[in-house]
N, C-alpha and C positions, 0 to 999 in steps of 0.2 A: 768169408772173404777169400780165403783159399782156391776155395770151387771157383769162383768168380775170375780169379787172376788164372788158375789149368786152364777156362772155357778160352778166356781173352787168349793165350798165347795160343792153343791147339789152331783159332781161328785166322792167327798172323801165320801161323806156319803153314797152315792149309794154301792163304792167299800167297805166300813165297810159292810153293809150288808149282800153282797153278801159272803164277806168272813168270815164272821160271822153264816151263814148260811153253809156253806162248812165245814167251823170248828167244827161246832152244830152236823150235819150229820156224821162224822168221829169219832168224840166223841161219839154217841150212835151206832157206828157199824152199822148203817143206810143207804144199798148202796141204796138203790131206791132214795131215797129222796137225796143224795148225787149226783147222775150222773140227778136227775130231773134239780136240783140246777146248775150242772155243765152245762148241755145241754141249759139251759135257758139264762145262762150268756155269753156262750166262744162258742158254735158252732151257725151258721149262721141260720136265721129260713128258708133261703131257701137255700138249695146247689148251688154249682157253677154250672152252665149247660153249661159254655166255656173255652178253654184256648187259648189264642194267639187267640181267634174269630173263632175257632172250636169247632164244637159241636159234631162229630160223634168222639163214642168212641176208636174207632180203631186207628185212623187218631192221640186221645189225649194220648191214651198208645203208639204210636209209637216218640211221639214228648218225653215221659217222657223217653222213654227206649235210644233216641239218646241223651238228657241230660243228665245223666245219666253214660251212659257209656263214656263221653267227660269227667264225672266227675270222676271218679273212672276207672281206666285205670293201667297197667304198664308201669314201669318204661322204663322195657328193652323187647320190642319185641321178639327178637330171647329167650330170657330168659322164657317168657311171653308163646309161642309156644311150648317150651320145656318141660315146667312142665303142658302144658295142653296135649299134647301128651302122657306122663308118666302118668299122672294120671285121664287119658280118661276111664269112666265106664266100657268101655267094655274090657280095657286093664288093668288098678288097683285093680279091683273086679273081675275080672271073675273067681277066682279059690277062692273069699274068703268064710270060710263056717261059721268065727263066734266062738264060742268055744262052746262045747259039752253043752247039756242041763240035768242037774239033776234033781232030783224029788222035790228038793226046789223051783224051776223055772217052776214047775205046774201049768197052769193056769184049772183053773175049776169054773165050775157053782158056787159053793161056795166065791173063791175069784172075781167073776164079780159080785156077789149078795153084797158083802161088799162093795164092791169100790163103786156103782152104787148108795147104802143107805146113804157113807160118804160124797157124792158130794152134794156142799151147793147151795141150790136155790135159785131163784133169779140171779144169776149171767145173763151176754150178752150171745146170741144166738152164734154158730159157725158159720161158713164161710154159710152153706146153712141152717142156722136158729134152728137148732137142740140146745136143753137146758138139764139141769139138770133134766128138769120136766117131759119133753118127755120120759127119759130112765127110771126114778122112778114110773110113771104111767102106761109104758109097759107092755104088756102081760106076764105073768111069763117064757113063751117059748122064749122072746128074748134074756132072760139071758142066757141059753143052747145054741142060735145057736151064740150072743157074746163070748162065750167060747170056741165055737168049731171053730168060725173065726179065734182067736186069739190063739190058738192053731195050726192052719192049717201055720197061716204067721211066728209062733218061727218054727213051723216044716220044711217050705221050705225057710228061710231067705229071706224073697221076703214081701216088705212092697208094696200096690198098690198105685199107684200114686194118687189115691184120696183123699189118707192119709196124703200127705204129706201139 
């Protein structure tokens, strides 16, 4: 009964710690040391590398996408078909253009050069690893052809799909 009650408290103590240290990190606005702290405690030091005993990715996004869709479903078919029909891209957008663009709604070299100095670093990588730091370090010409992008996608209402 003794071992029992050392294991219980080692594990209260451990959890003060760790929350203590999470608390620490939040309180001095300290992400690194914060997601160090959270990474060490709550995610796994080795990824999962199976689910249900498969390993190949493909095979594990198709097993999630048919759980998934078992889970979240409509209620009513015919209903379900209906409003996917109506509100099919090519059928709900194709005539929409958006509402006119004013000279408030300017995007320019100027406002991508502010935006791109407000952005706080340090922050997590995007989907293909791109940061805060990468665009702030940039050659001064990425901000011209950021502008002239972003310009081009308000001009044709067309965002590219590897934006989304």
């Amino acid at each position: 009964m003794k071992r029992q009650h050392n294991y219980t408290h080692k594990n209260e103590s451990e959890k003060l710690s760790y929350t203590n240290d999470l608390h620490d990190a939040l309180l001095k606005k300290d992400g690194r040391t914060f997601w160090n702290c959270w990474r060490s405690k709550f995610e796994p030091s080795a990824p999962c590398s199976q689910v249900e005993g498969c390993v190949d990715d493909d095979i594990i996004a198709n097993k999630f996408s048919q759980h998934f869709s078992k889970s979240y479903n409509y209620n009513n078919k015919s209903r379900g078909d209906s409003l996917f029909d109506q509100y099919r891209p090519t059928r709900a957008r194709s005539k929409y253009s958006g509402t006119l663009l004013s000279d408030s709604h300017a995007i320019d070299t100027e406002l991508i050069s502010k935006v791109i100095s407000d952005i706080h670093c340090g922050k997590a990588p995007d989907i293909v690893g791109l940061t805060a730091e990468h665009l702030q370090y940039s050659h001064p010409s990425s901000v011209v052809i950021l502008s002239k992008l972003f310009q081009l996608i308000m001009l044709c209402g067309r965002v590219s799909s590897g934006f989304k």
